[in-house]
OpenMM code with the backbone's topology and positions (N, CA, C; nanometers):
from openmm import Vec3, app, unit

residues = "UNK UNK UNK UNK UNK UNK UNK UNK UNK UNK UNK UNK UNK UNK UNK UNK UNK UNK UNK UNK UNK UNK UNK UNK UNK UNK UNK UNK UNK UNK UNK UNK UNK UNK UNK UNK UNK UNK UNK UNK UNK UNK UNK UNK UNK UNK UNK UNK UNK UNK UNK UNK UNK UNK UNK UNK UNK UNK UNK UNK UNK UNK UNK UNK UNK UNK UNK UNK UNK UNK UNK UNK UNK UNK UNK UNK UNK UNK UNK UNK UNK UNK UNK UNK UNK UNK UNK UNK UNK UNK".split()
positions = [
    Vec3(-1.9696, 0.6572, 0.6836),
    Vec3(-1.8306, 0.6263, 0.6561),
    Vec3(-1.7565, 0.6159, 0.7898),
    Vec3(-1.6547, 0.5006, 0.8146),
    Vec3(-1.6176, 0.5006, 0.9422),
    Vec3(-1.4592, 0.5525, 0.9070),
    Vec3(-1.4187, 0.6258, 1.0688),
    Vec3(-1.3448, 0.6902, 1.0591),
    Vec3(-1.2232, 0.6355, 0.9766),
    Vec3(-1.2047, 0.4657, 1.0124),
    Vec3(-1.0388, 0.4426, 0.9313),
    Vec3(-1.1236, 0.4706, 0.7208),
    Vec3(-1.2088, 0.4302, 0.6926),
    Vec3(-1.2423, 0.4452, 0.5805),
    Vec3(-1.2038, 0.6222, 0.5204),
    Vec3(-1.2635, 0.6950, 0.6260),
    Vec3(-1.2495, 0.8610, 0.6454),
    Vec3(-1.0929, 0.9046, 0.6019),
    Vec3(-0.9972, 0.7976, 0.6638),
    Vec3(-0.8711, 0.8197, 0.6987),
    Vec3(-0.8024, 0.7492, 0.5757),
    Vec3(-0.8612, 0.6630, 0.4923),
    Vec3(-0.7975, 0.5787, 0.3863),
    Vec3(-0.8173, 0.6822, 0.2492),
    Vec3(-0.9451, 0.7134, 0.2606),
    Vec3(-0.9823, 0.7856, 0.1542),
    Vec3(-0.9136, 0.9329, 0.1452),
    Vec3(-0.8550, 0.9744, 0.2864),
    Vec3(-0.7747, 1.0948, 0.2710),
    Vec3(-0.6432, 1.0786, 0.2423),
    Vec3(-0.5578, 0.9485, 0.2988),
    Vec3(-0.4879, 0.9060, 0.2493),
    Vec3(-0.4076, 0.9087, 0.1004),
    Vec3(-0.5059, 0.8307, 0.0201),
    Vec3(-0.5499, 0.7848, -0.1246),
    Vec3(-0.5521, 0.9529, -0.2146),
    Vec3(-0.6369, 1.0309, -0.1292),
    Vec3(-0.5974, 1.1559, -0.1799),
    Vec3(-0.4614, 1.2380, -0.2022),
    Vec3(-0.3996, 1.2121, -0.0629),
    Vec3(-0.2590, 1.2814, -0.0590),
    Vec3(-0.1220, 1.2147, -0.1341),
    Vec3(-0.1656, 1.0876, -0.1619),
    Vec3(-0.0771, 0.9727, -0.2436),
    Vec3(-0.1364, 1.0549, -0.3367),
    Vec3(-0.2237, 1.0322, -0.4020),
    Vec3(-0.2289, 1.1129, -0.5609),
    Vec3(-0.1929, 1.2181, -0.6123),
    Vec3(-0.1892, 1.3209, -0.4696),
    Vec3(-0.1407, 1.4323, -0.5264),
    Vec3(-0.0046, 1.4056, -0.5584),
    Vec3(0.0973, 1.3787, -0.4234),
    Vec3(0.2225, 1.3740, -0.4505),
    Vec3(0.2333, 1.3060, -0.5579),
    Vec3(0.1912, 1.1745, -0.6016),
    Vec3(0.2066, 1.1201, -0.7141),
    Vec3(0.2087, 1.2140, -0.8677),
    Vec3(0.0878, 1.2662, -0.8736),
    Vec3(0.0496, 1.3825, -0.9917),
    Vec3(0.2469, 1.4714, -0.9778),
    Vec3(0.2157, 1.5765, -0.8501),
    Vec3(0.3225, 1.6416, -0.8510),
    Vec3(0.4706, 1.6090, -0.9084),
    Vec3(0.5577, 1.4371, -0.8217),
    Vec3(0.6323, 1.3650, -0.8784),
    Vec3(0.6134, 1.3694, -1.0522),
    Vec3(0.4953, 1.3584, -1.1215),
    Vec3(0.4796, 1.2936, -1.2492),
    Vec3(0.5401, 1.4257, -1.3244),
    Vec3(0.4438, 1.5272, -1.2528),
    Vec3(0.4876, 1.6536, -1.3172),
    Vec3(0.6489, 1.7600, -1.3371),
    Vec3(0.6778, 1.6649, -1.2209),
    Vec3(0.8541, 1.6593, -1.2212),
    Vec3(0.9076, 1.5863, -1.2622),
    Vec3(0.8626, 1.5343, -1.3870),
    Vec3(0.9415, 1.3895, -1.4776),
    Vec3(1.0002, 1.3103, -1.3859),
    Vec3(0.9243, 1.3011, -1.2456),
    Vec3(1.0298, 1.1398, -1.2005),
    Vec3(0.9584, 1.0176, -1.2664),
    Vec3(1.0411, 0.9417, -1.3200),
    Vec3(0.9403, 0.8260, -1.3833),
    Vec3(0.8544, 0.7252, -1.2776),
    Vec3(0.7564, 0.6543, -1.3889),
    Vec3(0.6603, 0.6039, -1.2446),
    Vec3(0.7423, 0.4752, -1.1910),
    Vec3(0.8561, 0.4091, -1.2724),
    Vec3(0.9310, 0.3196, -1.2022),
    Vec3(0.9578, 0.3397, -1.0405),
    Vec3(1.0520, 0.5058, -1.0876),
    Vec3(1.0832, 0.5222, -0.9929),
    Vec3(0.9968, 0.5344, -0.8375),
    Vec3(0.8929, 0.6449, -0.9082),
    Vec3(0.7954, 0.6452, -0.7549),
    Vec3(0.7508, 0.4981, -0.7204),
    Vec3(0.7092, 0.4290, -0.8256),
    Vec3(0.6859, 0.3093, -0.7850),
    Vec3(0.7674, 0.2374, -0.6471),
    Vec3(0.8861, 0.2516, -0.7317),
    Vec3(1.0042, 0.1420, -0.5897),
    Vec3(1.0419, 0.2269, -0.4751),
    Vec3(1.0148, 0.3611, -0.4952),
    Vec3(1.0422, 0.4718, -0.3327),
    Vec3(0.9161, 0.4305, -0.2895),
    Vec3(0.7996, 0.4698, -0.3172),
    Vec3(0.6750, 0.4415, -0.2411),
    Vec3(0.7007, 0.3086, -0.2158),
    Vec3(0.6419, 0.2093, -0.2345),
    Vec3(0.6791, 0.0720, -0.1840),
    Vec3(0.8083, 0.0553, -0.0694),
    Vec3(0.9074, 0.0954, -0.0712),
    Vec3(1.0115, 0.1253, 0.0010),
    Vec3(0.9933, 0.1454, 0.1095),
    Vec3(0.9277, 0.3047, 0.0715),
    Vec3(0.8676, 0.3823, 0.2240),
    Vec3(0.7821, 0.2514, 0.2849),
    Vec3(0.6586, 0.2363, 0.2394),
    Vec3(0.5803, 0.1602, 0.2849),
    Vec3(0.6325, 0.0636, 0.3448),
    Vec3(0.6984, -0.0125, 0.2775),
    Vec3(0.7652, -0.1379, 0.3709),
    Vec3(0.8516, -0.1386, 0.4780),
    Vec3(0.9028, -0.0597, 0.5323),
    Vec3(1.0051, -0.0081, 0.5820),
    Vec3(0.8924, 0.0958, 0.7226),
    Vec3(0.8078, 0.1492, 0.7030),
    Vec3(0.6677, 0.1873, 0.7877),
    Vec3(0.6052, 0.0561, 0.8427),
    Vec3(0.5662, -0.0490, 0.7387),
    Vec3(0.4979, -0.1922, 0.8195),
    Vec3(0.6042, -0.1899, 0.9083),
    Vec3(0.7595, -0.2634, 0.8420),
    Vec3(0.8281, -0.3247, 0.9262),
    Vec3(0.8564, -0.2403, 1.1293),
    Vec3(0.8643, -0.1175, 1.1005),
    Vec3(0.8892, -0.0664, 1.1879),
    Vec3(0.7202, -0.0227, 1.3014),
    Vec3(0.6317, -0.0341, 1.2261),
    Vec3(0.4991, -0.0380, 1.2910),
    Vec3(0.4783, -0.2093, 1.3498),
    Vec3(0.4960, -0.3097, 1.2750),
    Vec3(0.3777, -0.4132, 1.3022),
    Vec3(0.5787, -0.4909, 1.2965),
    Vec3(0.6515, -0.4855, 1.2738),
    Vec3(0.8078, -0.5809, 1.2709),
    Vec3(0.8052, -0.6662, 1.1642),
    Vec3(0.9164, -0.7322, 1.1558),
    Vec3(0.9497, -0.7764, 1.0194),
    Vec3(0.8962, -0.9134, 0.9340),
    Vec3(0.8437, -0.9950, 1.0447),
    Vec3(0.7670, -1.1329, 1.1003),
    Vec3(0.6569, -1.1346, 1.0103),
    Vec3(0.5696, -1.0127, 1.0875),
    Vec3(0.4201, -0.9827, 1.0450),
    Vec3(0.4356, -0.9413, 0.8964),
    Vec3(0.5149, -0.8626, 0.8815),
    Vec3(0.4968, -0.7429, 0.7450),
    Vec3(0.5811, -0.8540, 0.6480),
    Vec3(0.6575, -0.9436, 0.6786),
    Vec3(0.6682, -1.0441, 0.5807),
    Vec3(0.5329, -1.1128, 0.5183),
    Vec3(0.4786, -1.1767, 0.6244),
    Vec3(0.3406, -1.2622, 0.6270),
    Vec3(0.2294, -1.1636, 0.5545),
    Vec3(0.2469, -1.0710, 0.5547),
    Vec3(0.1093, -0.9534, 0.4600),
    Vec3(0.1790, -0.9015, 0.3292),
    Vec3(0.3036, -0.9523, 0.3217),
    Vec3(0.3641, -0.9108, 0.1852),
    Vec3(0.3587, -1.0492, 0.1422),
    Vec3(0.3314, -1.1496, 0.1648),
    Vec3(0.3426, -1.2624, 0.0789),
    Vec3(0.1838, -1.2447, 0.0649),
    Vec3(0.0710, -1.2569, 0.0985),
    Vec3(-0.0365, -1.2057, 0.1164),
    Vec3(-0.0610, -1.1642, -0.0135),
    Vec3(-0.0381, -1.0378, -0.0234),
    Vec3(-0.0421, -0.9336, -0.1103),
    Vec3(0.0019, -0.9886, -0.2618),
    Vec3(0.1491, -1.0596, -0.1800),
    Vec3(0.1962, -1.1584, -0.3660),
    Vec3(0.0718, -1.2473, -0.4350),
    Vec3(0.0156, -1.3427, -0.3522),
    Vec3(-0.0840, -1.4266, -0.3577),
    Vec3(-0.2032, -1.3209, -0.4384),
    Vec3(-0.2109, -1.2220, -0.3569),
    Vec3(-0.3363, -1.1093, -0.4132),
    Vec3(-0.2812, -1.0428, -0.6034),
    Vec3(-0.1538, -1.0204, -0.5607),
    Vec3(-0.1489, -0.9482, -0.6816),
    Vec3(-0.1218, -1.0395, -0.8374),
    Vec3(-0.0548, -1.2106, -0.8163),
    Vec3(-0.0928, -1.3467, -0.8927),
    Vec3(-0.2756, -1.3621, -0.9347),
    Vec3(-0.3530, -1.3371, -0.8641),
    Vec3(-0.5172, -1.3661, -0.8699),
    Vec3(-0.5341, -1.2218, -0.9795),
    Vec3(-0.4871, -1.1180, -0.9565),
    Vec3(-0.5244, -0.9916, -1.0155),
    Vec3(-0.6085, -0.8769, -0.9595),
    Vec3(-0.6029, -0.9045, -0.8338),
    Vec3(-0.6261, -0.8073, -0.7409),
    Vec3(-0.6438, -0.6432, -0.7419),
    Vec3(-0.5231, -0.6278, -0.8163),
    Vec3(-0.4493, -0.5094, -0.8113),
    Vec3(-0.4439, -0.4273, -0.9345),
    Vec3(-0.4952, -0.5229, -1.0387),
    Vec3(-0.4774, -0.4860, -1.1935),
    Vec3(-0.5865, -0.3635, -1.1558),
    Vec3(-0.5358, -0.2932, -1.2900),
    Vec3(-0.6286, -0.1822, -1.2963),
    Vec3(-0.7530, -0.1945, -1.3861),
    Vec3(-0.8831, -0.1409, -1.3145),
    Vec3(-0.9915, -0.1849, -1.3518),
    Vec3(-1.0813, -0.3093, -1.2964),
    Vec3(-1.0275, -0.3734, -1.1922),
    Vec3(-1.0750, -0.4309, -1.1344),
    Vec3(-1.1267, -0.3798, -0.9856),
    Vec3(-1.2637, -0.3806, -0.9635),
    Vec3(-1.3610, -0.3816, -0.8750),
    Vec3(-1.2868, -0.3812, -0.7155),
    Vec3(-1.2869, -0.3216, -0.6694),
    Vec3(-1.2156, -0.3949, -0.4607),
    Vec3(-1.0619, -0.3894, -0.4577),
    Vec3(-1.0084, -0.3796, -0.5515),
    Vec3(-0.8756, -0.3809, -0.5408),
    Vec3(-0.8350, -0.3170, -0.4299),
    Vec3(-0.8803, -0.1964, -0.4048),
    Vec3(-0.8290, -0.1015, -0.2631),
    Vec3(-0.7943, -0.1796, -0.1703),
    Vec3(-0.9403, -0.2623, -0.1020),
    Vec3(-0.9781, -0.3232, 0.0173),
    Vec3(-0.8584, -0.4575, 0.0089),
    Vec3(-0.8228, -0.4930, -0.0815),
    Vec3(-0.6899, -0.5854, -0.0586),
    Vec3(-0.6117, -0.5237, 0.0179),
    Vec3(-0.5536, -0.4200, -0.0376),
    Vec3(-0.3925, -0.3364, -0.0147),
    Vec3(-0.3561, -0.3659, 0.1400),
    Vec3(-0.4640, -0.3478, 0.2085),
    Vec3(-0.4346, -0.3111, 0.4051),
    Vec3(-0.3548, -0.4687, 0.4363),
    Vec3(-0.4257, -0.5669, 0.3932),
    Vec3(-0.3449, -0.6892, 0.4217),
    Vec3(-0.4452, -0.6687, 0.5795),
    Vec3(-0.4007, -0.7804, 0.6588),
    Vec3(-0.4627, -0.7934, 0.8097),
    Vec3(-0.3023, -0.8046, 0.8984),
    Vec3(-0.2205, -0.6876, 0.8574),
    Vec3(-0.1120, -0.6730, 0.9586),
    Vec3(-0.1295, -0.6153, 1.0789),
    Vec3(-0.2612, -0.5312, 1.0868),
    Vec3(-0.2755, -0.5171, 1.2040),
    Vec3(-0.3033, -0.5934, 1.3593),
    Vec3(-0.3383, -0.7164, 1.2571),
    Vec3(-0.3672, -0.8426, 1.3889),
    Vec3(-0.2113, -0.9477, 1.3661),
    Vec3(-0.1358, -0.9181, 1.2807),
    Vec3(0.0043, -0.9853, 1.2930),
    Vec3(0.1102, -0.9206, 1.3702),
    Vec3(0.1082, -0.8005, 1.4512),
    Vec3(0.1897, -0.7701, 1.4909),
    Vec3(0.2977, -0.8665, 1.6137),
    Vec3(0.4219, -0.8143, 1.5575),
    Vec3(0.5020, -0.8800, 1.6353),
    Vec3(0.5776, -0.8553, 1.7550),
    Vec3(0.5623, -0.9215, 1.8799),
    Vec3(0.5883, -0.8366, 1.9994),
    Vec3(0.7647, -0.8362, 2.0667),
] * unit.nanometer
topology = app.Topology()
chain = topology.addChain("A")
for resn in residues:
    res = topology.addResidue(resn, chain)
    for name in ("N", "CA", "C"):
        topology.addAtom(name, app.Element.getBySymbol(name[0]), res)
């Protein structure tokens, strides 16, 4: 397992918990839904700028139209990263 895989999969862990926890505090999943996403976008933009993290969110639109993302489908994870790390904007 290579380390960013090491680092995704711990990731993926600590999202679930908080997620579980949130659930267990009746916040609805709307809600975590649009804060997480939020956070996240708002982390690209300020990691990789607004240019790039546009270009991997349309990406992602394209991914999540095909069904990418649905649940129960195979690889879905390996979408999510997008290739913003080689879009960064200087």
């Amino acid at each position: 397992m290579t380390k960013e895989s090491e680092q995704r999969a711990a990731a993926a862990k600590l999202l679930t918990a908080a997620w579980s926890a949130a659930a267990q505090a009746e916040v609805p999943p709307s809600v975590m839904t649009a804060t997480a996403l939020s956070l996240a976008i708002g982390e690209m933009v300020a990691n990789y700028g607004e240019e790039a993290t546009s270009r991997t969110l349309a990406r992602i639109g394209e991914q999540v139209t095909q069904g990418a993302f649905s649940h129960g489908r195979s690889g879905a994870d390996s979408h999510a990263h997008g290739d913003h790390e080689h879009d960064k904007d200087d």
